[in-house]
C-alpha positions in Angstrom: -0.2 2.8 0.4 -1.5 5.0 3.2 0.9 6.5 6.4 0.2 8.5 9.3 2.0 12.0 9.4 1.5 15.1 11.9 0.5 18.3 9.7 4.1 20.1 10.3 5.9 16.7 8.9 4.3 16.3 5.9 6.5 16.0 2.7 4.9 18.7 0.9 8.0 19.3 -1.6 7.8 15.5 -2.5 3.6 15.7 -2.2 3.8 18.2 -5.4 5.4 16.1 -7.4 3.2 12.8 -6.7 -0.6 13.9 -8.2 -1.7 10.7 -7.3 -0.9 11.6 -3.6 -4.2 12.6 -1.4 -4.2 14.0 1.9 -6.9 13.4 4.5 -8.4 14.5 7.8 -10.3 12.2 8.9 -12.5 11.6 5.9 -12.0 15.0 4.3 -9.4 15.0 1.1 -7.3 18.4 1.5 -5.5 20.1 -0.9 -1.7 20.9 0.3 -2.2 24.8 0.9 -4.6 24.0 3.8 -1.8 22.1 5.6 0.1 24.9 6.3 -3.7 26.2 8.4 -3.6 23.1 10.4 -2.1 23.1 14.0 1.3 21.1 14.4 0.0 18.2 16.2 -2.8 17.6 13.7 -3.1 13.9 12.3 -3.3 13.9 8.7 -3.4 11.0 6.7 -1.3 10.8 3.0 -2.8 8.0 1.1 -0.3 7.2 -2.5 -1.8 4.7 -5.5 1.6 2.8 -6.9 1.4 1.7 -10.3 1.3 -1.8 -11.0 -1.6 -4.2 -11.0 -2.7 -7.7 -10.0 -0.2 -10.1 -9.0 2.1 -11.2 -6.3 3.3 -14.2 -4.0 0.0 -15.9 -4.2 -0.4 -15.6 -7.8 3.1 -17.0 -8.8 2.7 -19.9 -6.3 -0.5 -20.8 -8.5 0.9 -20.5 -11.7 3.9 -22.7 -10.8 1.6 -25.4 -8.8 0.3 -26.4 -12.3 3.6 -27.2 -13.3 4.9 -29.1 -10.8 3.5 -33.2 -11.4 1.7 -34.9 -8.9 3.1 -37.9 -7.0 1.1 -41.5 -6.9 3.6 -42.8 -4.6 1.9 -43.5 -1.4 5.2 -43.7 0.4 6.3 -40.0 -0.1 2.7 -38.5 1.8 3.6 -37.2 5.1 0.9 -37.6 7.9 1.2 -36.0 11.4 
């Protein structure tokens, strides 16, 4: 998950806490004692890895389409 912040907004209490968080500018990773150097209209960029894996909408509609049984009745296809 990445979000656009301005240097003086970024949650830097909540930053510590998160060692997974990285901060960038542009493509430079900075740590979050040089925030506080930056001017207050400075883009940064906070990018956050969430645990969890594989897996999501797409998946479960696979796993339950081979479930479901497939019609032979000609009558129930819809055509446009």
């Amino acid at each position: 998950m990445k979000a656009t912040y301005f240097a003086h907004d970024v949650p830097i209490d909540i930053l510590r806490d998160v060692p997974e968080a990285k901060i960038y500018l542009g493509r430079r990773n900075l740590n979050l004692d040089e925030i506080d150097n930056l001017e207050p209209n400075t883009v940064v960029t906070i990018s956050v890895t969430l645990a969890g894996g594989k897996g999501g909408f797409g998946s479960l509609l696979r796993a339950i389409g081979s479930q479901i049984s497939k019609t032979t009745d000609q009558q129930s296809k819809r055509f446009d």
